[in-house]
C-alpha positions in Angstrom: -29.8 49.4 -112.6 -27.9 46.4 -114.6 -27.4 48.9 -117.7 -25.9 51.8 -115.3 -23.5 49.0 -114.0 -22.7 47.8 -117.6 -22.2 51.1 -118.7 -19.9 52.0 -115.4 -17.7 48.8 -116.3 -17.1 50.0 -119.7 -16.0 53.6 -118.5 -13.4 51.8 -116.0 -11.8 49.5 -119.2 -11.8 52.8 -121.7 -10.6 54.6 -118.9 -7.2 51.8 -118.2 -7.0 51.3 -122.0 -6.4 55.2 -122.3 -4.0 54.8 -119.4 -1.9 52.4 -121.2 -1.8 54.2 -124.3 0.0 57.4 -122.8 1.7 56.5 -119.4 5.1 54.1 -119.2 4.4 50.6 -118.4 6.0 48.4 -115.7 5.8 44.8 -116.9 6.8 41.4 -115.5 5.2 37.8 -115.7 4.7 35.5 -118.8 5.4 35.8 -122.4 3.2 38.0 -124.1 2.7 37.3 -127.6 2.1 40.2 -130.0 2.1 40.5 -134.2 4.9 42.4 -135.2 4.3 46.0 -136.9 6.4 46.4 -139.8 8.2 49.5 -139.8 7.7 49.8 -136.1 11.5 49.2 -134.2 12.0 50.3 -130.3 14.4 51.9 -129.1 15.7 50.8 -125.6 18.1 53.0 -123.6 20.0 50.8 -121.1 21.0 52.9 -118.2 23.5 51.9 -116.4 27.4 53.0 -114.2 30.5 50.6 -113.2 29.1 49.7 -110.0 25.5 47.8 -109.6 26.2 44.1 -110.3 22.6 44.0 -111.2 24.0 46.1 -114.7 26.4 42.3 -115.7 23.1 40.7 -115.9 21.4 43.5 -117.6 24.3 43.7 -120.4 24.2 39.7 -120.6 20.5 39.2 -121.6 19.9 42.1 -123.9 23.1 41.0 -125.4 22.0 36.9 -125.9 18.4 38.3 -126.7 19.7 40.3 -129.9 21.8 37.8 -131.1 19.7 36.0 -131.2 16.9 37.3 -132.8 19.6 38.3 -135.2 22.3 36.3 -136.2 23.5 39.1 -138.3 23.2 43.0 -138.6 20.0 43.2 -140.9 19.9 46.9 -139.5 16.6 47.0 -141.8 14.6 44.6 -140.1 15.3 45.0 -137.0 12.7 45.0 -134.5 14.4 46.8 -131.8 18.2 48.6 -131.1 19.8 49.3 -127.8 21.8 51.5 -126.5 24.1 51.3 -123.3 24.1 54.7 -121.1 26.6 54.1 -118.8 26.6 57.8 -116.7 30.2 57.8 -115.4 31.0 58.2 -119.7 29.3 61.3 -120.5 27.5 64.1 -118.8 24.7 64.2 -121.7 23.8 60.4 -120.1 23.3 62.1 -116.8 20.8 64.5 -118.0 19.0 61.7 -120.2 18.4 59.7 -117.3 16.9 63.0 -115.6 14.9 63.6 -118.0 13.5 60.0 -118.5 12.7 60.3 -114.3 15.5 57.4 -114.0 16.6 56.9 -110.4 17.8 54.0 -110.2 20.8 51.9 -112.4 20.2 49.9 -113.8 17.1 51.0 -115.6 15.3 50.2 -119.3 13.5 52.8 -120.9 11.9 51.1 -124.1 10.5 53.8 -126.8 11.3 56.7 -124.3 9.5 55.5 -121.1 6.5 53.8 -123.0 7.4 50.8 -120.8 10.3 50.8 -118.2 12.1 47.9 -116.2 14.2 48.2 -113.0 13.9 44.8 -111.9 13.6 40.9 -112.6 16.3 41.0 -114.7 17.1 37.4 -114.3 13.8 37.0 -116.4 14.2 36.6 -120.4 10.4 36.9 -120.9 10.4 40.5 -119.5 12.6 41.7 -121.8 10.7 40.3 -124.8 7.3 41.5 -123.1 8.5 45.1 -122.7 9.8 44.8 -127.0 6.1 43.2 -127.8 4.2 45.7 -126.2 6.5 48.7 -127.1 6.2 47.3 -130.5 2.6 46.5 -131.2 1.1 50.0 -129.6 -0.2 52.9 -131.9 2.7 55.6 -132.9 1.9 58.7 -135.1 3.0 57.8 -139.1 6.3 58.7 -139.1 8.5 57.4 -141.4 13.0 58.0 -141.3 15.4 57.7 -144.3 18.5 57.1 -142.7 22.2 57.2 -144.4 25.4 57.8 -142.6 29.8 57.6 -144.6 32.7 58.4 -142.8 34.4 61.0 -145.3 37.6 61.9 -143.6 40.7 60.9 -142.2 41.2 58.7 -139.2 42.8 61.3 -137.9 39.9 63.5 -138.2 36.9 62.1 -138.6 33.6 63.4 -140.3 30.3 61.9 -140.1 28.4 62.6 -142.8 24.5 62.0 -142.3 21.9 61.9 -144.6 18.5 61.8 -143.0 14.4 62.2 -144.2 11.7 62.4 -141.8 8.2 61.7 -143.5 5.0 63.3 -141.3 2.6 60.8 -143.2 -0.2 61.5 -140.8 -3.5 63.8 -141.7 -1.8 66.4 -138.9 1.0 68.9 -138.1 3.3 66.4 -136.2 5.7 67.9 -133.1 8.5 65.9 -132.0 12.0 65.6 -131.2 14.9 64.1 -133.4 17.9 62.4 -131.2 20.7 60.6 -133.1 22.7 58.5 -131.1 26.4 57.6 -132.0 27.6 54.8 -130.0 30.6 52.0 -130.3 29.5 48.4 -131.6 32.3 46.6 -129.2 34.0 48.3 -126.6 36.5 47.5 -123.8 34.3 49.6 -121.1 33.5 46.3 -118.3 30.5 45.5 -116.2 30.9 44.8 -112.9 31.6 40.6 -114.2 34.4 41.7 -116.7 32.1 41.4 -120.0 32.5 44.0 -121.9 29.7 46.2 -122.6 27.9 46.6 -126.4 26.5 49.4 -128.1 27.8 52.2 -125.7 26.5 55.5 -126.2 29.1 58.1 -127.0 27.4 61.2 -128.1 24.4 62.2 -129.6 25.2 63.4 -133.2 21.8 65.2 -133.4 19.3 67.1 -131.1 16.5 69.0 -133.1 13.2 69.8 -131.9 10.6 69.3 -135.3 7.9 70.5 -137.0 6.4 69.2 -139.4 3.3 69.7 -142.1 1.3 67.2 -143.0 1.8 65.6 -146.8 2.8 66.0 -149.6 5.0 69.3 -147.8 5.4 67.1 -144.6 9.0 66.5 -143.9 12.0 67.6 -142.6 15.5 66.8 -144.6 19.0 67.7 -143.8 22.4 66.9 -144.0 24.3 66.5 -140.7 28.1 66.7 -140.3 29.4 65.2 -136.7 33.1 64.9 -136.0 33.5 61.9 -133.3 36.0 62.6 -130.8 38.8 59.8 -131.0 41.6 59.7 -129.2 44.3 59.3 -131.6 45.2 58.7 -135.8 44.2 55.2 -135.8 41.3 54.5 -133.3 38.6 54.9 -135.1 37.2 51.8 -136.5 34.3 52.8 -138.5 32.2 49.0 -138.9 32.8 49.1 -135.2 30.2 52.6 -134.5 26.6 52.4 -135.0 24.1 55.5 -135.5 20.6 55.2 -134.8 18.1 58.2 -135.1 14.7 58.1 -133.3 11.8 60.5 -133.5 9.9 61.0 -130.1 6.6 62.7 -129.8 6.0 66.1 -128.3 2.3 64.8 -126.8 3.6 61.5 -125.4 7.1 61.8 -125.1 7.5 58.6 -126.8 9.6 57.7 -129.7 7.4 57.1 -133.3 10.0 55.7 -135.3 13.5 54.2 -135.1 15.8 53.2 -137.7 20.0 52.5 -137.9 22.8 52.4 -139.7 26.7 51.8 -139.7 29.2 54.0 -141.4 30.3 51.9 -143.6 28.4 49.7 -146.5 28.4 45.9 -145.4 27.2 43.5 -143.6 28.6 41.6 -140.5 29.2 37.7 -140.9 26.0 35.7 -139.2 27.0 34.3 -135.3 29.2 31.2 -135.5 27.3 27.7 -135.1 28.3 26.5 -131.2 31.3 25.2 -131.0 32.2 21.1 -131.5 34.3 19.0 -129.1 34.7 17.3 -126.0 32.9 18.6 -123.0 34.9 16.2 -120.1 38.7 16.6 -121.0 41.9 15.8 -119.4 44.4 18.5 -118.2 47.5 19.6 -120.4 46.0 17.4 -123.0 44.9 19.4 -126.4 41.4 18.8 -128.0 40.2 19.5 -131.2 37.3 22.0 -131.5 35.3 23.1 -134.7 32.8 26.2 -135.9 31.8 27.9 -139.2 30.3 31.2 -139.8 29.3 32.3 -143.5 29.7 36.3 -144.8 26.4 37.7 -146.4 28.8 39.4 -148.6 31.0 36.8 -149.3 34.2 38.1 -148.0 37.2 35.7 -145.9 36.3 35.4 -142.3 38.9 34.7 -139.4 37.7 33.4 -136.2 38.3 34.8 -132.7 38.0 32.7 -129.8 37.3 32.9 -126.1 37.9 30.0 -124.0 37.2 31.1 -120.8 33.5 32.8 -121.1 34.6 35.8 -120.5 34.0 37.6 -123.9 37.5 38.9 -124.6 39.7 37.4 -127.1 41.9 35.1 -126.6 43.3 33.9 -129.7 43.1 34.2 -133.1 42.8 32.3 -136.5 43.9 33.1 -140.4 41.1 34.0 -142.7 39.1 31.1 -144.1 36.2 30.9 -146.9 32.5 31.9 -146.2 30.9 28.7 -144.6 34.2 26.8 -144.4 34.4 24.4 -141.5 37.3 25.5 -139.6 39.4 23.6 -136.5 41.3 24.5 -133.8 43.5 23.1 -130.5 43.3 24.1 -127.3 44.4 22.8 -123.6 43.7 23.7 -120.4 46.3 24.2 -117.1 43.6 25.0 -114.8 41.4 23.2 -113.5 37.5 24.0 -113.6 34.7 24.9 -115.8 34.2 27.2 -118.6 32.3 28.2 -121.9 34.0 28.3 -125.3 32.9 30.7 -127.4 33.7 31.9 -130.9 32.9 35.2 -133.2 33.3 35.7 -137.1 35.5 38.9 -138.2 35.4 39.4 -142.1 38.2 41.3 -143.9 36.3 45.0 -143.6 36.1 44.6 -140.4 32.5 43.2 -139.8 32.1 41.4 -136.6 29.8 38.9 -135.8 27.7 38.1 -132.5 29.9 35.8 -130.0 28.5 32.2 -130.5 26.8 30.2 -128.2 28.3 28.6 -125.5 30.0 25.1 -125.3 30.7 24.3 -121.5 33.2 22.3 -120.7 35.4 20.7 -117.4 38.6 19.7 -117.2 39.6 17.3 -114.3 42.9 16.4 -113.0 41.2 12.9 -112.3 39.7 11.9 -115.5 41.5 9.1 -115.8 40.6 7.8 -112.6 37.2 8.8 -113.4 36.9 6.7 -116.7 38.8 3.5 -115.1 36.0 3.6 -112.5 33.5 3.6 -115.6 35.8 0.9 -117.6 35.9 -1.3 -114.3 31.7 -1.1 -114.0 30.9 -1.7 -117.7 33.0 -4.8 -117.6 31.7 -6.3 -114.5 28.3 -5.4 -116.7 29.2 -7.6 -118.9 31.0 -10.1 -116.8 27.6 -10.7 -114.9 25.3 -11.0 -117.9 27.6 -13.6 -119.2 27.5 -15.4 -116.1 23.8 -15.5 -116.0 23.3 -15.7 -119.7 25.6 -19.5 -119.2 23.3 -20.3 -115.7 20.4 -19.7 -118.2 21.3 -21.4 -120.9 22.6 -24.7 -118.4 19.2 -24.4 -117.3 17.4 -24.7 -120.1 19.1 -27.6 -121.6 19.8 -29.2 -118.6 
């Protein structure tokens, strides 16, 4: 009798092991630590519109999250890319969400529904779960080469991509090949006025595979996608980002993920915080300090926000790699508000926004710090009073 229930409690835990290993995952809860798989990035597709206020906080964290994992593009290493569908853009969003069963906006699909979150957003940890568990599951030995140049004119841009897919398993592999194109920065707003990142614009590629096993096993071509861009000038190629993902025929979910920008480069690492005073007078200016360096080496100008908002607001000249560079700034208003500050270089690179530095202004400081003068002397007027009792009474 004990062995038949021993045996019936290993059937139940093979039976929810198999469960996670082929249905989509809903996770919440503490920090899950996981070793990370080399040559094993997730995709995450951020579904989203212009109206749940939920999406602002959404956009924020994934946005702080990758920035801070990395301070610069190293598209190579990458653990994980996202991409922002935002449904009121493009009709082929709408029929991505229906066919990843998404209902609801906003809505997180990591490795094509492997695990999905649509709620707790306020949470950091369940972002970084969902990438650890996504990341450290088994996929099929799939392996991308991934190059992309923009060949053409502004006017009429041509994509050209270069792309390899290696079936290095010991089996005919069946999957499906989606290369999304989407825009680095944008001016498209969540509901709190911060622009959203990586928004999906197209998908430059949508090929069902098959493929032999090795040395025969794999799939190459070259892919020519012209962008639509409205007008000569627009297009901003450092600025667009294409990332191609394999998804599996069994599962559904995506095998391998790699990226890569349009042009050859690399964006300048995220500014150190800014430097400066945190209580400040009104219509008084301050003096405010950063540095960024260029893995390239190239001149960097600085762009800074001083409201929080993550839109510039003013702009510097170009200074050396790792230079420290200064700034003024008032305020008129009163209130409180973060500074922040991104690196440009001179292709075009951008940096992540830095983190913030908050700061208040008050149309009372001074009041404020004649309070705080008037109770550090009295400080010391009373320990000099007793210090003299003290000493009186000592040598009295």
């Amino acid at each position: 009798m004990g062995i038949n229930m021993i045996k019936l409690k290993l059937a139940i835990i093979l039976f929810y092991i198999s469960i996670m290993l082929i249905s989509p995952i809903n996770i919440s809860g503490e920090k899950i630590e996981f070793s990370k798989l080399k040559n094993s990035a997730v995709i995450v597709e951020f579904f989203t519109n212009f109206e749940n206020s939920d999406s602002s906080i959404v956009s924020e964290q994934l946005y702080r999250f990758y920035s801070e994992v990395y301070p610069y593009s190293q598209l190579e290493e990458s653990d994980f890319y996202y991409i922002t569908m935002i449904d009121e853009l493009s009709e082929k969003v709408q029929i991505r969400a229906q066919e990843m069963d998404v209902s609801n906006y906003p809505t997180l699909t990591f490795d094509g529904g492997f695990v999905n979150i649509d709620q707790g957003f306020q949470n950091r940890d369940i972002y970084e779960n969902a990438v650890s568990l996504s990341n450290s599951r088994d996929k099929h030995d799939i392996e991308i080469y991934l190059d992309c140049i923009w060949s053409s004119s502004p006017c009429y841009p041509e994509i050209v991509i270069n792309i390899d897919v290696l079936n290095l398993g010991n089996f005919e592999y069946e999957g499906r090949l989606l290369i999304y194109f989407a825009r680095i920065v944008t001016d498209c707003e969540n509901p709190a006025g911060r622009p959203y990142d990586f928004v999906f614009e197209d998908f430059a590629a949508d090929i069902n595979l098959s493929i032999d096993t090795s040395p025969l096993g794999y799939y190459k071509d070259q892919l020519l996608y012209h962008p639509v861009v409205p007008g000569c000038y627009s297009f901003n190629a450092p600025n667009y980002l294409v990332v191609a993902s394999v998804y599996s025929k069994d599962t559904g979910f995506a095998d391998c993920t790699v990226a890569a920008r349009l042009s050859s480069g690399e964006q300048p690492y995220k500014p150190a915080k800014p430097e400066g005073k945190t209580k400040i007078q009104l219509d008084s200016e301050y003096e405010y300090t950063t540095s960024s360096s260029d893995y390239d080496g190239d001149m960097i100008k600085y762009v800074w926000d001083w409201n929080g908002d993550y839109k510039p607001d003013e702009w510097t000249d170009y200074y050396k790699s790792s230079e420290k560079i200064e700034i003024n700034h008032l305020w008129e208003d009163k209130g409180t508000f973060k500074i922040m500050v991104k690196a440009i270089d001179e292709n075009g690179f951008e940096s992540f926004w830095s983190d913030p530095l908050t700061v208040s202004t008050s149309k009372n400081i001074k009041i404020q710090q004649y309070i705080e003068n008037l109770f550090n002397d009295q400080i010391i007027k009373n320990f000099n009073i007793w210090k003299r009792l003290l000493f009186n009474w000592l040598y009295k």
